[in-house]
C-alpha positions in Angstrom: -92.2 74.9 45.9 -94.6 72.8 48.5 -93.0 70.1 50.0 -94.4 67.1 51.0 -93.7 66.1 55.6 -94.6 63.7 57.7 -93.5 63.9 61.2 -91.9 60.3 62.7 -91.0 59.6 66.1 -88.4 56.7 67.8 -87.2 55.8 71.0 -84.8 53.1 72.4 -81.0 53.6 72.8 -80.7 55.8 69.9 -77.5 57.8 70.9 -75.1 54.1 71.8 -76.6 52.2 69.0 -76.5 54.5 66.5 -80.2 54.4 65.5 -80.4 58.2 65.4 -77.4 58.4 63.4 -78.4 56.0 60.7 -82.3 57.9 60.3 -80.2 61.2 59.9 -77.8 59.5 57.0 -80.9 58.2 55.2 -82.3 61.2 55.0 -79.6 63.0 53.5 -78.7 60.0 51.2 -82.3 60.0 49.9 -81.9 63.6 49.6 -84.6 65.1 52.0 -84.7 67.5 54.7 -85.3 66.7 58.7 -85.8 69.1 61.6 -85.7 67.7 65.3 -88.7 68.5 66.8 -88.1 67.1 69.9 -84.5 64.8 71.6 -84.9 63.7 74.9 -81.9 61.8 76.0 -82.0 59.0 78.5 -79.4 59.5 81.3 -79.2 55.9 82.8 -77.8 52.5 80.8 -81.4 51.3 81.1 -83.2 54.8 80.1 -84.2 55.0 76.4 -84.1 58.1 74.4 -87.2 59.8 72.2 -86.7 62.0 69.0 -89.7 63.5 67.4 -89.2 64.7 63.7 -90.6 66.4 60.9 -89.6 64.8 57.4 -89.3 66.5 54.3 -89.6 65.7 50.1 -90.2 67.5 47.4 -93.2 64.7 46.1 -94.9 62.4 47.4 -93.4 59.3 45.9 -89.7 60.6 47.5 -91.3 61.2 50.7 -92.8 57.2 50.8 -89.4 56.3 50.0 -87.7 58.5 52.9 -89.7 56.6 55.3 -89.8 53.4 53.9 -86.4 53.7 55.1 -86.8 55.2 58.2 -89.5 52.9 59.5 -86.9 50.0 58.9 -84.4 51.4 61.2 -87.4 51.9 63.7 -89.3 55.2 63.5 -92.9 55.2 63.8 -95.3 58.0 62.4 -97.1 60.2 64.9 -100.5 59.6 63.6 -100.1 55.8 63.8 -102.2 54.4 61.2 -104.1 50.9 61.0 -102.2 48.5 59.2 -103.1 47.5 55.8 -103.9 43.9 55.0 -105.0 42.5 51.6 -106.3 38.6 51.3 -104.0 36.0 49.5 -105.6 35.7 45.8 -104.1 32.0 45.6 -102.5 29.5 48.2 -98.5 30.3 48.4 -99.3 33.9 46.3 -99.2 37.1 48.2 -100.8 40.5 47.5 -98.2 42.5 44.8 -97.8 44.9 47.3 -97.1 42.7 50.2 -94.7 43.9 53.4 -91.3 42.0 52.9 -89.5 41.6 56.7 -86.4 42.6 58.1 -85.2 40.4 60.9 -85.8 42.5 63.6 -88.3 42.2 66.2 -91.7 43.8 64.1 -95.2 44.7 65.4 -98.4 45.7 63.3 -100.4 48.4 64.4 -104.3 47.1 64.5 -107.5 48.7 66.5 -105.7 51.0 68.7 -103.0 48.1 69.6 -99.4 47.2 68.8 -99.1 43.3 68.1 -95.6 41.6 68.2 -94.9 39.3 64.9 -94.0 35.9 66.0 -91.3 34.0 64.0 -89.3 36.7 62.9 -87.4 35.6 60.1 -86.1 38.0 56.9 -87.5 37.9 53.7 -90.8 36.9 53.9 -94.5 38.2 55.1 -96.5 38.8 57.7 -99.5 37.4 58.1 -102.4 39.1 60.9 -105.5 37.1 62.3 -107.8 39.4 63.2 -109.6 36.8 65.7 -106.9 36.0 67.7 -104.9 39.4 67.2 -101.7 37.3 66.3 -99.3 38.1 63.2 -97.2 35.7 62.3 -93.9 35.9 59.8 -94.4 33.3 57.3 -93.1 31.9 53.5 -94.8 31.7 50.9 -95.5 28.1 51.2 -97.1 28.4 54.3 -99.8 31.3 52.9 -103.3 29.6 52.4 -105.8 31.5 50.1 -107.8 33.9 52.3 -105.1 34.4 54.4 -104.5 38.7 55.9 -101.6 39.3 54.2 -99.4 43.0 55.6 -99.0 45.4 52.6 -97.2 49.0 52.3 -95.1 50.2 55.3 -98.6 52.1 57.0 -98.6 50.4 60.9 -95.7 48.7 60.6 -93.1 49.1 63.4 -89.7 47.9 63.4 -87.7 47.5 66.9 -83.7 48.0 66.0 -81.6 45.9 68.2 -79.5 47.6 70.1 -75.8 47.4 72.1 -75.8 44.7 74.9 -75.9 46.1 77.8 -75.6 43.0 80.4 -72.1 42.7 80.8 -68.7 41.6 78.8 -69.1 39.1 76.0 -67.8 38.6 72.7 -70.6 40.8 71.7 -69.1 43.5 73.5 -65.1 42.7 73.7 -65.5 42.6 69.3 -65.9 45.9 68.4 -66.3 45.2 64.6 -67.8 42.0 62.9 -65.0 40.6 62.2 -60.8 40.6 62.0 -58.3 38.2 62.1 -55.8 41.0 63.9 -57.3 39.8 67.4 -55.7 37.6 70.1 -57.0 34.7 69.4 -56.6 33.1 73.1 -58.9 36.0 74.3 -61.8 35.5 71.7 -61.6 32.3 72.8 -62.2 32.8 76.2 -64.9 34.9 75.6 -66.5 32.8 73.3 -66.5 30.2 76.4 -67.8 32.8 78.3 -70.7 33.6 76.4 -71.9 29.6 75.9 -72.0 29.1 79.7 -73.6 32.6 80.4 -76.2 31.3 77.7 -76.7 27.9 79.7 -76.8 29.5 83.2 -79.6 31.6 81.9 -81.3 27.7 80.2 -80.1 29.6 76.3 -80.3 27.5 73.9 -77.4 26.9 71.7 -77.2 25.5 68.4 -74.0 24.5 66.0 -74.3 24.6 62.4 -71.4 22.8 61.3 -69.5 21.6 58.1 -66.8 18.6 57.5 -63.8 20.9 58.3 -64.5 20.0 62.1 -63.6 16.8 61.4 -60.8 17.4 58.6 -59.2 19.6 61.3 -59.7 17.3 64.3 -62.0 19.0 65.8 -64.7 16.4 65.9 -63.9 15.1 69.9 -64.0 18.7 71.1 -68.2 18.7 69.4 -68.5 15.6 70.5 -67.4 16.5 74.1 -69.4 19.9 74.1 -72.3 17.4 73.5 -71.4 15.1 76.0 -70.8 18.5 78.6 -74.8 19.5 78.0 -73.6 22.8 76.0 -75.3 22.0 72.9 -78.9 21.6 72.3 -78.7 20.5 68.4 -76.9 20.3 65.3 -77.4 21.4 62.0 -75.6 20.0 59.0 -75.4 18.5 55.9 -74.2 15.1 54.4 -70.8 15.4 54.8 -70.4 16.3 58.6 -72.0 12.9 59.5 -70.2 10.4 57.1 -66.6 11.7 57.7 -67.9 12.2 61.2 -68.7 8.6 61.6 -65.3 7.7 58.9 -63.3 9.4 61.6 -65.0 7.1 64.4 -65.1 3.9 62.3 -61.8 4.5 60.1 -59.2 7.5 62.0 -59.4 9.3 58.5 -61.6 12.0 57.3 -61.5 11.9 53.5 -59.1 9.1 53.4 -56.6 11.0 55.5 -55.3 9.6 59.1 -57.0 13.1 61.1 -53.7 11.8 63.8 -51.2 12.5 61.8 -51.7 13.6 57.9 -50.8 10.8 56.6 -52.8 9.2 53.3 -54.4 6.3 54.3 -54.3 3.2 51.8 -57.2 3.1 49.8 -58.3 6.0 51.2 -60.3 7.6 48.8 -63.0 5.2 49.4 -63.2 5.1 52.9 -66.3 7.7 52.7 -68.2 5.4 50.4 -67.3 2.5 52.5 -68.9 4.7 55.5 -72.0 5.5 53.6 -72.4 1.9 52.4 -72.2 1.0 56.5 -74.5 3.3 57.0 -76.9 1.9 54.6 -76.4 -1.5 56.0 -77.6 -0.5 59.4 -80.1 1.5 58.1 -79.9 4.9 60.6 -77.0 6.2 62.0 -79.5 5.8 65.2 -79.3 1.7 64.5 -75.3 2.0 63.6 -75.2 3.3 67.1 -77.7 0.8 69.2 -76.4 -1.5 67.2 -72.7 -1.4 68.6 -71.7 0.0 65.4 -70.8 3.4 67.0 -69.6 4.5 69.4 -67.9 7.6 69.6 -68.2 10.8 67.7 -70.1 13.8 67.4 -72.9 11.8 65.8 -72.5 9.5 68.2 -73.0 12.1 70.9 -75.8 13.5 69.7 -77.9 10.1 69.2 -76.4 9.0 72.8 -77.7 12.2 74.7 -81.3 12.8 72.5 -79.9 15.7 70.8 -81.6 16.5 67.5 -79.9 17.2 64.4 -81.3 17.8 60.6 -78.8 16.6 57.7 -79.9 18.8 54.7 -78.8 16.8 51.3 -77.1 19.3 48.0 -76.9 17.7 44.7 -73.3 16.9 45.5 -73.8 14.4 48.2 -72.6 11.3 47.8 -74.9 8.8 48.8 -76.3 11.0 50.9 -77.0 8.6 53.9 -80.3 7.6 54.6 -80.7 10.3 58.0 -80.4 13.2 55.0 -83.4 14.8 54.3 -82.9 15.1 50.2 -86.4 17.4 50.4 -85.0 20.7 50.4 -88.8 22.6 51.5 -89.1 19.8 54.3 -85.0 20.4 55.6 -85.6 24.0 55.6 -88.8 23.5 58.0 -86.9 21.0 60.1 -84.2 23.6 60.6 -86.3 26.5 61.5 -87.8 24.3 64.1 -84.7 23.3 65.9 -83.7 27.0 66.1 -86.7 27.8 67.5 -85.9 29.9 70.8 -82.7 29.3 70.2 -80.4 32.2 72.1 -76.9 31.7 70.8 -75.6 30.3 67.5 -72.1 29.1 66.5 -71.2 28.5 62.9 -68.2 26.3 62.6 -66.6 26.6 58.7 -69.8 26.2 56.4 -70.6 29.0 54.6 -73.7 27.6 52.6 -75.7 26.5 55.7 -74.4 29.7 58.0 -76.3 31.9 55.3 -79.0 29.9 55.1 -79.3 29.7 59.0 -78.9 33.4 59.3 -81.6 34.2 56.9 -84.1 31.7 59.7 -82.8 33.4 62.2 -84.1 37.1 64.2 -81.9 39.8 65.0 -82.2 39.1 68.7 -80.2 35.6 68.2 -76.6 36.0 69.1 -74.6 34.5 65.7 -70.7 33.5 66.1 -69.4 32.6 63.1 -65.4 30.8 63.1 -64.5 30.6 59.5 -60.2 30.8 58.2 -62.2 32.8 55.2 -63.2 36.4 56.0 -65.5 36.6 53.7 -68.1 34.0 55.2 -68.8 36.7 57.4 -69.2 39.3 54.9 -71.6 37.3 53.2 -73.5 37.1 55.9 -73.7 40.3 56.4 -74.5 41.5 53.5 -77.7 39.1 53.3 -79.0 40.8 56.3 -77.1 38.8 59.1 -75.6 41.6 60.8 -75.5 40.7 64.5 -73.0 38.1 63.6 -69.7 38.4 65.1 -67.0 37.1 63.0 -64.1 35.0 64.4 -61.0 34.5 61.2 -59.0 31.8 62.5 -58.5 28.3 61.8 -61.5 26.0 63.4 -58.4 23.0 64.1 -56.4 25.0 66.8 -59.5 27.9 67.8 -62.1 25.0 69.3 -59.4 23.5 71.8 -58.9 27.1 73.4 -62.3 27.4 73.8 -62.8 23.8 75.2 -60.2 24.7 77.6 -61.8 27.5 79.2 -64.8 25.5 79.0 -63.3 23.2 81.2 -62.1 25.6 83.7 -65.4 27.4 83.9 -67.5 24.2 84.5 -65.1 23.5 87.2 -64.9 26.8 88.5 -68.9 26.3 88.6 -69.1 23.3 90.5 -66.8 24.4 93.0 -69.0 27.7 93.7 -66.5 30.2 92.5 
């Protein structure tokens, strides 16, 4: 019986990261045949690898779905071929067969050229300007009628991140995504390690963070990260900010005293009371010019120019005028404050760490703390892989960390 080959190369790290191993697996799970042409192995840390192979189906149809797969973990064909763009029949419709993105680092093959896609983000197009030879990952929203829109897999090259390779950090000292069998003390000194690496080197770092900071009394430790210059914005929702600003106004955080436990009297309505203050002043901005406010992590943030987006759900209460109810317009005001962004911590919110992640490329460092395992998982399993996963409670993990914070700042200044 004739088959049907195609011979694929792919270089990088292949052997550490495991790229090689995962092309093999596909392969055989799709049922095909391979033969190694060609495996040259890099012999320094900083040497990449090549392999050169011949793919095999038994039709046509199987072999496009082989290396459909294949080119997502990074393989190229031989005969690099142009790639194919189709114009966008409406404004915010794409071609049927449009090319839907991973979030790895991508480039389209066009006239003799590779060109990097800008704004890698999952799950959405690409879209090429032949002018300016610049491709650009988009949503649908953002298509125009007209607009070059990549279709098929043909020219489309997918760059795999691989191990880090520039010293010890968590990304390194965790050798799975995530466990809660780990000493907690030493996560937490890496994860210290790995913000102040990311500053020395001017990283950006961004928090997304739910209420459970401040339900666990955690809130002063954001707030003095802030205040230290380790945090360059915040992403949130309703709730972070009004039991934020409770805490600051009130000492409770859902009516309860965040000292001690203890109920507070009334305390069921000391969030509405907070979002009614809030309403008064206008802006959490006025609350705190005002005199209103004057600690907290929103507090911080307003104090030091930090920006933050507050993206509303249908179960805010209130939600405080600073939310942005617009779900479209929070979504765009969030992909611009992670843009560059080098380092990510996710602090106990599960609905805005997945909804970070899938902004986010593979080449963004993601630290999620969550008591739940599973927040993790999720993110994983919507594409987030580079996330580490840290299971432990956010209440006693972010005081370790602020600790060797300390001590490293200090160790800083005193040239050690």
């Amino acid at each position: 019986m004739t088959k049907f080959e195609k011979e694929i190369e792919v270089k990088g790290h292949l052997v550490d990261s495991s790229i090689l191993t995962r092309i093999f697996d596909k392969v055989m799970d799709l049922k095909g045949d391979f033969t190694v042409e060609e495996f040259i192995i890099g012999k320094r840390k900083d040497d990449h690898s090549y392999a050169r192979l011949t793919i095999r189906a038994e039709t046509e149809t199987h072999l496009s779905r082989i290396l459909e797969n294949l080119f997502r973990e990074g393989a190229t064909s031989v005969s690099t071929d142009n790639v194919i763009c189709k114009e966008a029949p409406e404004n915010m419709v794409l071609p049927d067969d449009f090319y839907s993105t991973t979030n790895n680092a991508t480039q389209l093959y066009y006239e003799n050229q590779w060109i990097d896609v800008e704004r890698m983000m999952m799950d959405k197009c690409i879209v090429l300007d032949p002018v300016s030879r610049k491709a650009e990952c988009k949503t649908n929203r953002e298509v125009k009628k007209g607009d070059l829109v990549a279709t098929g897999e043909k020219g489309i090259r997918i760059v795999p991140e691989e191990r880090p390779r520039e010293g010890v950090d968590i990304f390194q000292f965790m050798s799975s995504t995530s466990s809660s069998e780990r000493p907690t003390q030493q996560i937490a000194k890496k994860v210290a390690q790995d913000i102040v690496k990311t500053k020395l080197n001017s990283g950006k770092i961004i928090v997304v963070a739910g209420p459970v900071v401040v339900h666990s009394g955690s809130s002063d430790i954001l707030a003095k990260m802030i205040r230290m210059g380790y945090i360059d914005g915040i992403l949130a929702g309703n709730a972070l900010a009004v039991h934020d600003i409770e805490n600051a106004l009130l000492g409770t955080s859902l009516g309860m005293h965040v000292d001690d436990g203890t109920l507070a009297v009334r305390g069921h309505r000391n969030h509405m009371t907070i979002v009614n203050e809030v309403f008064k002043a206008g802006s959490i901005k006025s609350m705190v010019q005002s005199g209103k406010l004057t600690k907290g992590v929103m507090y911080e943030c307003i104090r030091a120019n930090i920006p933050f987006v507050l993206c509303g759900s249908i179960r805010d209460d209130g939600p405080i005028p600073d939310v942005i109810t617009d779900i479209v317009e929070a979504q765009m005001q969030y992909k611009s404050i992670l843009k560059d962004a080098k380092l990510v911590i996710m602090l106990s919110t599960m609905l805005h760490s997945i909804a970070v992640g899938n902004m986010l490329p593979a080449s963004v460092k993601v630290i999620a703390v969550d008591i739940n395992q599973s927040v993790v998982t999720k993110l994983l399993d919507r594409g987030t892989k580079q996330a580490i996963g840290v299971v432990t409670d956010i209440g006693s993990f972010l005081p370790i960390v602020m600790r060797n914070l300390e001590n490293l700042t200090q160790n800083e200044r005193n040239g050690q």
